[in-house]
N, CA and C atoms as a LAMMPS dump frame, in Angstrom:
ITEM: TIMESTEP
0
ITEM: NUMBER OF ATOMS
324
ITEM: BOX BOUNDS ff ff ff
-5.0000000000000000e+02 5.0000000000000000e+02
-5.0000000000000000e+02 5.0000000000000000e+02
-5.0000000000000000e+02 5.0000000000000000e+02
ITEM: ATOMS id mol type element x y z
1 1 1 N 211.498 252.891 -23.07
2 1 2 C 210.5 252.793 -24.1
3 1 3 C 211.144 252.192 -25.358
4 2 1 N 210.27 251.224 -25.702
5 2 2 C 211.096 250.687 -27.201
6 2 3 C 211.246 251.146 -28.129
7 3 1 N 212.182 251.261 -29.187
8 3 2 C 211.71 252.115 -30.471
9 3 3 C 210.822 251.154 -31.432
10 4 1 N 210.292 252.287 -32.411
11 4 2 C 209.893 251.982 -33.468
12 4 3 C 210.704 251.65 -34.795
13 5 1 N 210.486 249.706 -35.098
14 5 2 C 211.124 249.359 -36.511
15 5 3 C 210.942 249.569 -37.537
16 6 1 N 211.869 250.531 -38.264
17 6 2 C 211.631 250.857 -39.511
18 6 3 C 212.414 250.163 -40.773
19 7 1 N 211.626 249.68 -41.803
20 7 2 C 211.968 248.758 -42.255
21 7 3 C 212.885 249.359 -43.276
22 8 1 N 214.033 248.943 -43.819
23 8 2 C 214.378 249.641 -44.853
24 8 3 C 214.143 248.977 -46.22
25 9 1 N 213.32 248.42 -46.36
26 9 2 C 212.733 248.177 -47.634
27 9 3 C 213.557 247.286 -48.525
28 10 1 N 214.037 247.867 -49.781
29 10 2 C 214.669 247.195 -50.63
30 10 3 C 216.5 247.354 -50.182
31 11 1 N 216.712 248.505 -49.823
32 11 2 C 218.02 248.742 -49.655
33 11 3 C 218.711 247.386 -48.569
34 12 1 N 218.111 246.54 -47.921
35 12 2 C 218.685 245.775 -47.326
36 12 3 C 219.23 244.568 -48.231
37 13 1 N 218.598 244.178 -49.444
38 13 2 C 218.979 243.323 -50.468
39 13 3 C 220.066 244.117 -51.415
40 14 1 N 220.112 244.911 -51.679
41 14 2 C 221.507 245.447 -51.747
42 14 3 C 222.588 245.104 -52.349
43 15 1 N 223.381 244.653 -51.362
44 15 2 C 224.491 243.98 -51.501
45 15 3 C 224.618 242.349 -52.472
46 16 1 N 223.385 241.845 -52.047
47 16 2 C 222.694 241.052 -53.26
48 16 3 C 223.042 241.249 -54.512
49 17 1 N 222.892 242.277 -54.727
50 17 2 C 222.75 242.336 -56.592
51 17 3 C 224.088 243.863 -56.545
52 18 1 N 225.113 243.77 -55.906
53 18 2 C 226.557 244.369 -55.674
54 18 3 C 227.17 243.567 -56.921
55 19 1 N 226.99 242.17 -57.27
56 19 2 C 228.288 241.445 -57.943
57 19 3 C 227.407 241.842 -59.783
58 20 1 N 228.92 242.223 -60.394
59 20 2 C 228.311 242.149 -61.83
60 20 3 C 227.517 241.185 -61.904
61 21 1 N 226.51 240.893 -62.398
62 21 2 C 226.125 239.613 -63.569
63 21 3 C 225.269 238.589 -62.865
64 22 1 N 225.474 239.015 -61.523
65 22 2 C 224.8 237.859 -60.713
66 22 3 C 223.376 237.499 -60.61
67 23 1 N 222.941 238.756 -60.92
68 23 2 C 221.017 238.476 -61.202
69 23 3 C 220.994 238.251 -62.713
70 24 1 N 221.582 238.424 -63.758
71 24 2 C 221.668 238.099 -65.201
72 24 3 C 221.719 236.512 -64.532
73 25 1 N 222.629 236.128 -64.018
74 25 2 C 223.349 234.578 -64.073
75 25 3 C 222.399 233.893 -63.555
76 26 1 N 221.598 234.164 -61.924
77 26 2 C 220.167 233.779 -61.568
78 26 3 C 219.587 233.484 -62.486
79 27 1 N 218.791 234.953 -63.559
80 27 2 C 217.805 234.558 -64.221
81 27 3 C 217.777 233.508 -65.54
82 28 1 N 218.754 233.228 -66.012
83 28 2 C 219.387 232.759 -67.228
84 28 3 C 219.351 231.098 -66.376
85 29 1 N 219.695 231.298 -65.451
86 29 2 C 219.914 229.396 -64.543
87 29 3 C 218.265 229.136 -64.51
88 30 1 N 217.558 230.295 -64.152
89 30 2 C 215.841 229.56 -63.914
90 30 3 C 215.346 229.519 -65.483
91 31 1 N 215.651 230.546 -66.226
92 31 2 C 215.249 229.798 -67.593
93 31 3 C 215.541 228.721 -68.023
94 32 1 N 216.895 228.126 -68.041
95 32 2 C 217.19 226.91 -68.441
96 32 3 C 216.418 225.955 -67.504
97 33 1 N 216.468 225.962 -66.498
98 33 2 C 216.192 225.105 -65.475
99 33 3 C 214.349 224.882 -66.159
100 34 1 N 213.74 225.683 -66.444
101 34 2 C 212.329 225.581 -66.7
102 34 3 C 212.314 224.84 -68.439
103 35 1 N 213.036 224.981 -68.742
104 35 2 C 213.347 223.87 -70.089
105 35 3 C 213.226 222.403 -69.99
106 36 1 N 212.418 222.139 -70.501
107 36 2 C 211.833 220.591 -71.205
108 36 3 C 212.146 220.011 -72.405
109 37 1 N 212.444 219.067 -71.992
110 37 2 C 212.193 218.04 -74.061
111 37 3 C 211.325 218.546 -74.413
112 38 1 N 211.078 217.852 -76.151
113 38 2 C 209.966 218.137 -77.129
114 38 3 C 209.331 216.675 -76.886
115 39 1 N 207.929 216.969 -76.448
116 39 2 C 206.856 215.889 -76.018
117 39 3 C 206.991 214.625 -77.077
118 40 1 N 207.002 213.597 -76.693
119 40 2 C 207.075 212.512 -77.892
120 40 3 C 205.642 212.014 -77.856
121 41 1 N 204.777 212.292 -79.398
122 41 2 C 203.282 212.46 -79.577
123 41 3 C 203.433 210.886 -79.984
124 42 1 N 202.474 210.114 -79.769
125 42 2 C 201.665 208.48 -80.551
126 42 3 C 201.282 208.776 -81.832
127 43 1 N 201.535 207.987 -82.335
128 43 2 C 200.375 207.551 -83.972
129 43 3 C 199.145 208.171 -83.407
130 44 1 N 198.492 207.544 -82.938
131 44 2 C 196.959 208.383 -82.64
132 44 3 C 197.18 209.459 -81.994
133 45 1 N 197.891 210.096 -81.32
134 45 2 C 197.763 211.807 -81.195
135 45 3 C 197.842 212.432 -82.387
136 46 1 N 198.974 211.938 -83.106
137 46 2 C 198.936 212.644 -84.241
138 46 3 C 197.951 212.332 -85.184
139 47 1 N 197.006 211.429 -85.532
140 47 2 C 195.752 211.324 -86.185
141 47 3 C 195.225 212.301 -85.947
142 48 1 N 194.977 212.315 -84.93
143 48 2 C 193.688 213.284 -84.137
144 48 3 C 194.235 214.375 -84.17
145 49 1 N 195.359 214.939 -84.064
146 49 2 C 196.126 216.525 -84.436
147 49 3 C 195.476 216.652 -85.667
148 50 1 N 195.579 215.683 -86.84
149 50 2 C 195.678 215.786 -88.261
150 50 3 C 194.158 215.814 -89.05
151 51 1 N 192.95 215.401 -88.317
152 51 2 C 191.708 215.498 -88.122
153 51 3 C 191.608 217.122 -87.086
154 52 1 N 191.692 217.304 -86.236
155 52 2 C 191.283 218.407 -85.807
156 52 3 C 192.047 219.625 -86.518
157 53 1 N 193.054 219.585 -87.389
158 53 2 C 193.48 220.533 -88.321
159 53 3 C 192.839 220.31 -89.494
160 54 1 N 192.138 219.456 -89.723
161 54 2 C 191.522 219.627 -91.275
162 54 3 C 190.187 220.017 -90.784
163 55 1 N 189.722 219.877 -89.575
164 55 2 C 188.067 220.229 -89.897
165 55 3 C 188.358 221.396 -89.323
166 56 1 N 189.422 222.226 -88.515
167 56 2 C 189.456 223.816 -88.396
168 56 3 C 189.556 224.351 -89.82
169 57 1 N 190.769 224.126 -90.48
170 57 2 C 191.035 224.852 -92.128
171 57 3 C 189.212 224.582 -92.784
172 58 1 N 188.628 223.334 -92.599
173 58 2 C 187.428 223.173 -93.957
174 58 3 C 186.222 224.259 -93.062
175 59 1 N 186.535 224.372 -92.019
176 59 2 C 184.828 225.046 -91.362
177 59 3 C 185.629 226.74 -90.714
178 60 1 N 186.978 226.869 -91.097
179 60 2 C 186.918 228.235 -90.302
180 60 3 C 186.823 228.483 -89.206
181 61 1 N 187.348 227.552 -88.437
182 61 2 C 187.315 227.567 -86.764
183 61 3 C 188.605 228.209 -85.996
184 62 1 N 187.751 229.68 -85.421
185 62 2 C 189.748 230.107 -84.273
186 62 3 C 189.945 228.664 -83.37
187 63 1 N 190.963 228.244 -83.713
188 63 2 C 191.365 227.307 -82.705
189 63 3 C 192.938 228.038 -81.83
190 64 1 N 193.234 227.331 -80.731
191 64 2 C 193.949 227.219 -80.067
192 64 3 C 194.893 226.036 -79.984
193 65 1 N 196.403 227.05 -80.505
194 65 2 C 197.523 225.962 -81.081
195 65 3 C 198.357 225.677 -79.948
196 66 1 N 198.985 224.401 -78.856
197 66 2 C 199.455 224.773 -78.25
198 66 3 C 201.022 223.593 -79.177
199 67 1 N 202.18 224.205 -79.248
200 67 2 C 203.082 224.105 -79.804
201 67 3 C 204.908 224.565 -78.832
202 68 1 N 205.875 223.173 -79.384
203 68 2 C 206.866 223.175 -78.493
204 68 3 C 207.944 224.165 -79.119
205 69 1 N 208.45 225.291 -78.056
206 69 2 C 209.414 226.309 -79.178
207 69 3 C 210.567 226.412 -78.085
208 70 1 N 211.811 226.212 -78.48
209 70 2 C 213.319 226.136 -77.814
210 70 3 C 213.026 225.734 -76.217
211 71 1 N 212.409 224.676 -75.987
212 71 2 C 212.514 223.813 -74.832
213 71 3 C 211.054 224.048 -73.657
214 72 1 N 209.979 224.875 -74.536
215 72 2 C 208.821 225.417 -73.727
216 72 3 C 207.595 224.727 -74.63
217 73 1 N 206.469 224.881 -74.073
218 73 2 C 205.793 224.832 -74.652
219 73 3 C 204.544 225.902 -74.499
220 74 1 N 204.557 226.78 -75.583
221 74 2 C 204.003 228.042 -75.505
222 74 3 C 202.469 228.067 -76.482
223 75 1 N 201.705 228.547 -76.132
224 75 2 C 200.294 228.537 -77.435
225 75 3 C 199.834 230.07 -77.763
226 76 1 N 199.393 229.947 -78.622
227 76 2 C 198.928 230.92 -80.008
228 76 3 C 197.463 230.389 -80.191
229 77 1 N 196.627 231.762 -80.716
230 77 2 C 194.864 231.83 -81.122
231 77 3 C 194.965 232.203 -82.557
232 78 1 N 193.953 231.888 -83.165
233 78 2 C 193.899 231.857 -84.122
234 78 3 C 193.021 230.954 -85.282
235 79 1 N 192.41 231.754 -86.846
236 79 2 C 192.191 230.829 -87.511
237 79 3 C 193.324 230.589 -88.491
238 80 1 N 193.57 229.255 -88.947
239 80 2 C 194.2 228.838 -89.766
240 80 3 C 193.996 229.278 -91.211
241 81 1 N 195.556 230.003 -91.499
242 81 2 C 195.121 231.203 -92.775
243 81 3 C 195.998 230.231 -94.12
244 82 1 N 196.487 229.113 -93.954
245 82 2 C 197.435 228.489 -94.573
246 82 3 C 197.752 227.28 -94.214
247 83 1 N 197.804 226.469 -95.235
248 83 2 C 198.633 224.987 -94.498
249 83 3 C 199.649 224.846 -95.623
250 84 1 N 201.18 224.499 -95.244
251 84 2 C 201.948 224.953 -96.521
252 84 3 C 202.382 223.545 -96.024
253 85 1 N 201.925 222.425 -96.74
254 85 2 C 201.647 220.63 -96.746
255 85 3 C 203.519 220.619 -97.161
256 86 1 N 204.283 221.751 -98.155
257 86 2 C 205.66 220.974 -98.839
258 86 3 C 205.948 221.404 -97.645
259 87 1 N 206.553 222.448 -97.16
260 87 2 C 207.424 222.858 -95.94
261 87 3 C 207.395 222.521 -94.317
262 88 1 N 205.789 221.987 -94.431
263 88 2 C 205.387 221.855 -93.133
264 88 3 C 204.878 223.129 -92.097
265 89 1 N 205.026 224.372 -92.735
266 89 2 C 204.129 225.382 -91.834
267 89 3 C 202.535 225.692 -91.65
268 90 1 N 202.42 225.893 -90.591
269 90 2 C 200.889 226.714 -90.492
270 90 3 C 201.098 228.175 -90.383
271 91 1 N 200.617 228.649 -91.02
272 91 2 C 200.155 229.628 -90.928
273 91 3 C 198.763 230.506 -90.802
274 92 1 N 198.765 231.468 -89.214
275 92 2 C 197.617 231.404 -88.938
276 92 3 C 197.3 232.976 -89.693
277 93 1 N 195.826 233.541 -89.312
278 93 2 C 195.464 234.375 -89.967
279 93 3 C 196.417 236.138 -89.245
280 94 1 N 197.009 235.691 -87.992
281 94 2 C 197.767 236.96 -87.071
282 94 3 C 199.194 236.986 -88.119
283 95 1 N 199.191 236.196 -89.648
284 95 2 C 200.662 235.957 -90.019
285 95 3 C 201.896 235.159 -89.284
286 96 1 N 201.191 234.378 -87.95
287 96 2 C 202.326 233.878 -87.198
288 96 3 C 202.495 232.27 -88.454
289 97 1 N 203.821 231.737 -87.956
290 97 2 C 204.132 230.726 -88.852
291 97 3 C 204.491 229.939 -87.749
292 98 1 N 203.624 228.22 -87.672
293 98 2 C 204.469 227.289 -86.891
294 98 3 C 204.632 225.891 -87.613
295 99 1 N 205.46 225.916 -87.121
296 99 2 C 206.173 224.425 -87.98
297 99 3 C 204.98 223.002 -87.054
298 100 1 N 204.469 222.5 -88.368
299 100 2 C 203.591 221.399 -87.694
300 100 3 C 204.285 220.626 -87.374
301 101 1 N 205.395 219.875 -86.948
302 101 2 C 205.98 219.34 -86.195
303 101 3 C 205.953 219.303 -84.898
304 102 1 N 206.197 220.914 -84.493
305 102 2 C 206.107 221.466 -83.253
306 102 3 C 204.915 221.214 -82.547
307 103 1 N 203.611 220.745 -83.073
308 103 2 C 202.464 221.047 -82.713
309 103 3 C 202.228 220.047 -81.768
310 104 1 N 202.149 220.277 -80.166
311 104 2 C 201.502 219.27 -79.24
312 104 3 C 200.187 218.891 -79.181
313 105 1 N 199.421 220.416 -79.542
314 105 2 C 197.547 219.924 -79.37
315 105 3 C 196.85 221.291 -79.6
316 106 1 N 195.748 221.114 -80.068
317 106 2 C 194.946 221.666 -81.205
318 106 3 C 193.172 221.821 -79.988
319 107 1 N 192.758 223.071 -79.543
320 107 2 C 191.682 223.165 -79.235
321 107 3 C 190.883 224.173 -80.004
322 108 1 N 189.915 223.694 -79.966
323 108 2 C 188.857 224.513 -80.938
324 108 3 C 188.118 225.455 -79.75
């Protein structure tokens, strides 16, 4: 009669994650690895960034910022609580601060 396979679950990976540092060193290689340049925007993207940020600030619109931060490109909600024109920040109404530079694209 055959036996019954019992699986041992996680304990078979194990020895896997035995070496110091080695799942630190994994995860740290797929972060980098998921790292991108900073998008290179046109004259007319950036028009149209620079139009769809002035008619959010004049009408009060939550828009959706999507913006490039240490090699990702990550987005933030929000209405626009600030435009600080010398330094170049936005600042939205959650107190977050992004450098308009960073800014890839703007949905309302």
């Amino acid at each position: 009669m055959p036996s019954q396979y019992i699986d041992r679950g996680i304990i078979k990976w194990a020895p896997f994650d035995a070496l110091v540092g080695y799942g630190a060193m994994i995860r740290e290689m797929k972060l980098r690895l998921g790292k991108k340049d900073k998008p290179i925007l046109s004259d007319d993207q950036y028009e149209e960034l620079n139009r769809k940020l002035s008619l959010a600030v004049l009408q009060g619109i939550d828009v959706e910022i999507e913006y490039f931060f240490e090699g990702y490109i990550r987005t933030t909600f929000g209405k626009i609580r600030k435009l600080d024109r010398v330094l170049g920040w936005i600042i939205l109404d959650t107190f977050e601060r992004i450098q308009a530079s960073d800014i890839t694209d703007i949905i309302y």
